[in-house]
C-alpha positions in Angstrom: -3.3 18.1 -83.0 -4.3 15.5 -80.9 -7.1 15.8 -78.1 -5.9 16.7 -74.3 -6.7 13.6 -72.2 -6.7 13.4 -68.1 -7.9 15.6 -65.9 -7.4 19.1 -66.4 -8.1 19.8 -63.0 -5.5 18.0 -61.2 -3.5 19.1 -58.9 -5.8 21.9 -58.1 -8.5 22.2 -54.7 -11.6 21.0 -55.0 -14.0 24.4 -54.8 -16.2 24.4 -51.3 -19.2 23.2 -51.2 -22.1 25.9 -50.2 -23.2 25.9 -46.6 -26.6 24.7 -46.4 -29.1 25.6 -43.4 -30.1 23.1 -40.8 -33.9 21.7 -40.3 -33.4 23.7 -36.8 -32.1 27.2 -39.1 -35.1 26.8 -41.3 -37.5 26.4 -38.9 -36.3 29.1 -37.0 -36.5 31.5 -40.1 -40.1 30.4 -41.1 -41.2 31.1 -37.5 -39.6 34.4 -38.2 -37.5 34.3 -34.6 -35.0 35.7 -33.4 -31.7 34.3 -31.3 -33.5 36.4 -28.0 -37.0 34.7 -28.7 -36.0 30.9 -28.7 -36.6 30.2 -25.2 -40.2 31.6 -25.2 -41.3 30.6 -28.3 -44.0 27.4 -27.5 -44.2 26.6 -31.3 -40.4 26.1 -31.4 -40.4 23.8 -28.2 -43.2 21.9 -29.8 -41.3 21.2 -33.3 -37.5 21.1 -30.9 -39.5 18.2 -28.6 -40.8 16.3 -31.6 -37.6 16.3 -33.8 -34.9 16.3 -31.1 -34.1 12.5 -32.1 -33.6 13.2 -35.4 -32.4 16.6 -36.5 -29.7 19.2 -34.9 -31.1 21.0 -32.1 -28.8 23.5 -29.9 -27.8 21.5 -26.8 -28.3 24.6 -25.2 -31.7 25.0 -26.0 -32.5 21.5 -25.3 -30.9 22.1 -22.0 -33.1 25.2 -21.4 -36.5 23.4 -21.9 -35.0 20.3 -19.9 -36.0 18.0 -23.2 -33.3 14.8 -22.7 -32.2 13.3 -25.9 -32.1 9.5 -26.4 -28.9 8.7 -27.6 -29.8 5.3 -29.1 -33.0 6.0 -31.0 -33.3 4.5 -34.1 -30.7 2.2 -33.4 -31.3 -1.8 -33.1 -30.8 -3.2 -29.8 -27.3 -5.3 -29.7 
């Protein structure tokens, strides 16, 4: 008998990838916070104010603290 050639898994969904935490999720979870302690935590704002241009942070949080985001950064003037 011959081998089977092609793909055995045509036709068929591809499996879901696993959901992976944000920098903003891990952070969170080393500073061992909770959703309630966000807005009074000084060592979040510090790391939210730092990374804002370059990882996910809640808009709502941002909006909270007053921190603007620039929506440009890292982009080359045109």
């Amino acid at each position: 008998m011959s081998p089977r050639r092609g793909n055995p898994n045509w036709g068929r969904p591809m499996p879901l990838a696993p959901a992976i935490a944000t920098e903003f999720e891990v952070t969170v979870k080393r500073l061992r916070l909770m959703p309630d302690m966000y807005k009074s935590s000084q060592e979040l704002k510090r790391w939210c104010e730092f990374n804002r241009n370059r990882v996910y942070v809640p808009e709502w949080l941002l909006a909270e603290w007053g921190i603007k985001v620039e929506i440009s950064y890292g982009q080359d003037a045109v």
